[in-house]
Legacy VTK file of the C-alpha trace (Angstrom):
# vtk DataFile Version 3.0
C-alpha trace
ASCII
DATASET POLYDATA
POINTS 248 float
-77.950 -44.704 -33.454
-77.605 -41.962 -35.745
-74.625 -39.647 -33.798
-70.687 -40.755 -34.615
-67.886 -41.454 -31.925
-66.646 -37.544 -32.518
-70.231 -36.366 -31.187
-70.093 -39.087 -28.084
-66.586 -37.574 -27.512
-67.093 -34.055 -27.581
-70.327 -34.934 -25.070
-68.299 -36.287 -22.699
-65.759 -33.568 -22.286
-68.428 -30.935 -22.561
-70.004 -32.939 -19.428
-66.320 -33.166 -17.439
-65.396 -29.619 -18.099
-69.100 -27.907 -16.949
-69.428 -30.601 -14.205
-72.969 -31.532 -15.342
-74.331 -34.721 -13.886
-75.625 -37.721 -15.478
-79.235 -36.601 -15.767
-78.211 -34.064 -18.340
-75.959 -36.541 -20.443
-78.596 -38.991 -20.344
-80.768 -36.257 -21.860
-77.945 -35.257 -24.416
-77.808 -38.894 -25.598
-81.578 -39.209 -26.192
-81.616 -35.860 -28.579
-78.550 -37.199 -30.361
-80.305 -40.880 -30.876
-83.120 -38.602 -32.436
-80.489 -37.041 -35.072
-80.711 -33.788 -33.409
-76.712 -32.220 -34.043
-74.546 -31.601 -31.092
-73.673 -28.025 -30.928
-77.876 -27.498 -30.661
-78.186 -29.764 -28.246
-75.451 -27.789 -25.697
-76.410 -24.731 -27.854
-73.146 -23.487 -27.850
-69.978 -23.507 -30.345
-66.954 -22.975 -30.166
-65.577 -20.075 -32.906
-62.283 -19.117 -33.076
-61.689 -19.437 -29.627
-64.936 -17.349 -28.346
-68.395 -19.642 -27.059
-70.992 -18.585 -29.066
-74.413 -19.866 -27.885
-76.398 -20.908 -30.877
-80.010 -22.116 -31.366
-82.449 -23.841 -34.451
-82.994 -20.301 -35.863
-79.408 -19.851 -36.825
-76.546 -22.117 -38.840
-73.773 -24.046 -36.965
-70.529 -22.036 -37.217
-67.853 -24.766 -39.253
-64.187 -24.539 -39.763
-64.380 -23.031 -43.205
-65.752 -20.112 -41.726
-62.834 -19.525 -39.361
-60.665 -19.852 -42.093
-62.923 -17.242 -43.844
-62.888 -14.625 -40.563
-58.738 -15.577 -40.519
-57.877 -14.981 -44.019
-60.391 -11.671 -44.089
-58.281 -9.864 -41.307
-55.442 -10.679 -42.622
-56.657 -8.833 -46.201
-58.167 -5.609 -43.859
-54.438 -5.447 -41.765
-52.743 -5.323 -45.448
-55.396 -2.541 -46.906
-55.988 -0.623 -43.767
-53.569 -1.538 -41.321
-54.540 0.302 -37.298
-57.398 2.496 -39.204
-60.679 2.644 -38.797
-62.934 1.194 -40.712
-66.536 0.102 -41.914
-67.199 -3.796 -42.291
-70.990 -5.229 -42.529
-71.480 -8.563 -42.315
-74.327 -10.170 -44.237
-76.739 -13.108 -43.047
-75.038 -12.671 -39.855
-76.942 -15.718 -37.860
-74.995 -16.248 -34.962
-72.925 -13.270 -35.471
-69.660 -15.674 -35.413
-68.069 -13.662 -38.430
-68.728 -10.212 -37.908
-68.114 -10.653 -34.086
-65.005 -12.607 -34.137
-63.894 -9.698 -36.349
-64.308 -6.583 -34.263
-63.115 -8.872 -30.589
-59.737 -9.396 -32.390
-60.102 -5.859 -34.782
-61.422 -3.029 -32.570
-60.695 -0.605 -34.560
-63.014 -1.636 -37.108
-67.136 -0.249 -36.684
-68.698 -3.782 -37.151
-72.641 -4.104 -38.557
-74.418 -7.260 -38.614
-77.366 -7.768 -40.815
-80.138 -10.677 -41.086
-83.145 -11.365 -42.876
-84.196 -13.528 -39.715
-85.152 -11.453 -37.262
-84.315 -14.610 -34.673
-81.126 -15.266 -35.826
-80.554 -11.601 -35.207
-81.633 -12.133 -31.491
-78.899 -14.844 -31.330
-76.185 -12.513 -32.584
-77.685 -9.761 -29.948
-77.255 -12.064 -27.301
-73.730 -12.993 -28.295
-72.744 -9.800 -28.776
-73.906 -9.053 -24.979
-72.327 -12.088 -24.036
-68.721 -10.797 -25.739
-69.555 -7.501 -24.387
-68.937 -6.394 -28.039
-70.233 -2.355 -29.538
-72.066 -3.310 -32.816
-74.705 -2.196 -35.025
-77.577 -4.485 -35.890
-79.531 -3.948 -39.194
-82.946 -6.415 -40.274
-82.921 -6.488 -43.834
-82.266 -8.372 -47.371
-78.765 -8.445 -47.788
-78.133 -4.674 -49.533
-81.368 -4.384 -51.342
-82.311 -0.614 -50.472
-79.728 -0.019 -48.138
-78.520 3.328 -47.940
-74.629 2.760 -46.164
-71.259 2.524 -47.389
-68.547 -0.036 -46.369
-64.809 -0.564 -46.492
-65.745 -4.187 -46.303
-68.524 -6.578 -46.639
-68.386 -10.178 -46.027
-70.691 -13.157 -46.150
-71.194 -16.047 -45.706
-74.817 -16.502 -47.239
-76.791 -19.338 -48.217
-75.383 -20.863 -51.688
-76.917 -24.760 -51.779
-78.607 -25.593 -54.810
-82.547 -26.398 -53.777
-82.372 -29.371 -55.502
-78.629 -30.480 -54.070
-78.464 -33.277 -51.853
-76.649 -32.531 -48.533
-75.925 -34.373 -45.211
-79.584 -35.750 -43.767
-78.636 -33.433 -40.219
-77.805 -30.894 -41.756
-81.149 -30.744 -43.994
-83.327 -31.710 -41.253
-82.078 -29.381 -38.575
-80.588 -26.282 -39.529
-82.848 -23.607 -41.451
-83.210 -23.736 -44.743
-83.432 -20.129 -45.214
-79.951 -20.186 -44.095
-78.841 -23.254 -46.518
-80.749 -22.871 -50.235
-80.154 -20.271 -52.731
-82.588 -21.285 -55.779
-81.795 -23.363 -58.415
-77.728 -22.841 -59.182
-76.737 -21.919 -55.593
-75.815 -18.289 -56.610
-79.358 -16.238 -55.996
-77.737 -14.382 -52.423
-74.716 -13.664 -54.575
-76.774 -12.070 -57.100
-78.794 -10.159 -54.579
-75.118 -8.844 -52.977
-73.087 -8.204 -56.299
-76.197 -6.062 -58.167
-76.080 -3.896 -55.513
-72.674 -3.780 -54.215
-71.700 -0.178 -56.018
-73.922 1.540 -54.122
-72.486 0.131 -50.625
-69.083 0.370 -50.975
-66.223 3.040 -51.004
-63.693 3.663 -53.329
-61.321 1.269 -51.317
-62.756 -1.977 -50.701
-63.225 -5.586 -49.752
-65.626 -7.942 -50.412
-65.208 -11.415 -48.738
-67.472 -14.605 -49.709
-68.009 -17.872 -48.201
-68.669 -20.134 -51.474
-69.385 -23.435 -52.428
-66.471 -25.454 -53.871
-67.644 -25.958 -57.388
-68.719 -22.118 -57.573
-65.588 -20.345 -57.983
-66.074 -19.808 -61.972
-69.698 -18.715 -61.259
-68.733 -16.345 -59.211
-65.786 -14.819 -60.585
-68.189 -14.914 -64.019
-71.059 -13.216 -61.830
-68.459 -10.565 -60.389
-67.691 -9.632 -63.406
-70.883 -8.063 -64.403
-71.095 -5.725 -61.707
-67.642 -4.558 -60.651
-65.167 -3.454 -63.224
-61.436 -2.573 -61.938
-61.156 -5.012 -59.588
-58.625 -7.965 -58.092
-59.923 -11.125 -57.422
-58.590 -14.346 -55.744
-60.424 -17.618 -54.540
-58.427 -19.386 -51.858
-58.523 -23.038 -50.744
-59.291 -24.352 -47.392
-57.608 -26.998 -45.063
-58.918 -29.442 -47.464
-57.303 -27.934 -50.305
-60.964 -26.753 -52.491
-62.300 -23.717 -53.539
-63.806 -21.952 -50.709
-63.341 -18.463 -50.666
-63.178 -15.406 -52.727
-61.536 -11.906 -51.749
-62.662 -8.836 -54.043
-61.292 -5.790 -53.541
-59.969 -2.542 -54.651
-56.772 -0.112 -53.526
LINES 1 249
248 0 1 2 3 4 5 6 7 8 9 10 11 12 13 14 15 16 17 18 19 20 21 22 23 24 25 26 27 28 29 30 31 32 33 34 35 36 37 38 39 40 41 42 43 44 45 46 47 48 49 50 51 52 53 54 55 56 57 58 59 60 61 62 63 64 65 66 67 68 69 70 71 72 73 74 75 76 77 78 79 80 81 82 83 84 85 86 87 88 89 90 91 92 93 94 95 96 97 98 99 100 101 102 103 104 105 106 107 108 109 110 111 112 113 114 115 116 117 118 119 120 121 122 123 124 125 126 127 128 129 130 131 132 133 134 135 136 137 138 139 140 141 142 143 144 145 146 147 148 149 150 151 152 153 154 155 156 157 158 159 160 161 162 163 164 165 166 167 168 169 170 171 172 173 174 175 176 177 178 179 180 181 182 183 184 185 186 187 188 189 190 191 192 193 194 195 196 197 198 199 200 201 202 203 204 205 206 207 208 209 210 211 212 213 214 215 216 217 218 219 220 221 222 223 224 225 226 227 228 229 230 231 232 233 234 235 236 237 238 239 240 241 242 243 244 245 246 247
């Protein structure tokens, strides 16, 4: 048996609350036995309050990231409180950030951006499903993009290739998504060296980071951006997990 108690429990209510019969949680319980994580096998998630269907081609949504999408509006409402403004979010997958940030900001012209072109598929179909006006870009992070934002957030791929993680997590969720060459910093890299040329006087940049990376990356910052603040906040868990650029 390779699922935990939590997984069993959160079955069972998922059955109770959608009415689905026993045929269907027989099937659930086979796909778990196999390793196979739960928010696949219902392919949905919950994020922040909105369901957010989610498939293989795209990471599970996790509690950090809420905190991430929480503590990010919180920064745009102190910098630009009721304006409008640009925010691009980068290695979208699901859409969960960029989304959950334009349903509870709608002030704020939201793009979404992916190197998958299936995980952007997923984010079209939530933002359908949210009934949410959004932009959609397929590309590399910034490389060669011509736009300017207030804000740009991310939370990109930052394992080590080497780094050992969780056994479902390595052999289920894509690994595009998950590695980031041999120090865990290469989609940081990618971001910061072109991060002048996408942003506007006033600005934000929000990362999602690793919590032994928060020297790297205010050391990485550093090279590109001059005249700028800098914070890394903890999350519920009290470590390093995200950083908040910006400049007034």
């Amino acid at each position: 048996m390779k699922y935990n108690n939590s997984d069993l429990e959160y079955l069972k209510k998922y059955i109770k609350e959608n009415n689905l019969d026993d045929n269907y949680y027989n099937s659930c319980l086979k796909e778990l036995e196999l390793g196979k994580p739960i928010q696949y096998i219902i392919g949905n998630v919950n994020f922040c309050g909105n369901i957010l269907d989610i498939n293989e081609n795209v990471l599970i949504p996790r509690f950090e990231t809420e905190q991430l999408v929480v503590n990010t509006i919180e920064k745009i409402n102190e910098l630009w409180p009721n304006q409008n403004i640009d925010l691009i979010d980068l290695g979208t997958g699901s859409g969960a950030i960029g989304l959950t940030i334009k349903k509870r900001l709608p002030n704020v012209n939201v793009t979404l951006l992916d190197i998958s072109d299936k995980a952007l598929e997923v984010a079209k179909h939530n933002a359908n499903k949210l009934e949410l006006n959004v932009k959609f870009i397929l590309n590399d992070m910034l490389e060669n993009l011509a736009n300017k934002y207030d804000v740009i957030i991310s939370n990109p791929p930052y394992i080590k290739t080497n780094e050992e993680i969780e056994e479902i997590v390595k052999n289920n969720e894509p690994h595009l998504a998950l590695y980031a060459g041999d120090d865990g910093l290469d989609c940081y890299r990618k971001i910061l060296s072109h991060v002048k040329e996408n942003i506007n006087d006033k600005y934000l940049i929000a990362f999602e980071i690793g919590d032994t990376q928060k020297e790297d990356l205010f050391n990485l910052t550093s090279e590109y951006l001059t005249n700028y603040n800098i914070e890394c906040q903890k999350d519920f868990s009290n470590r390093d997990r995200m950083i908040f650029i910006w400049n007034k």
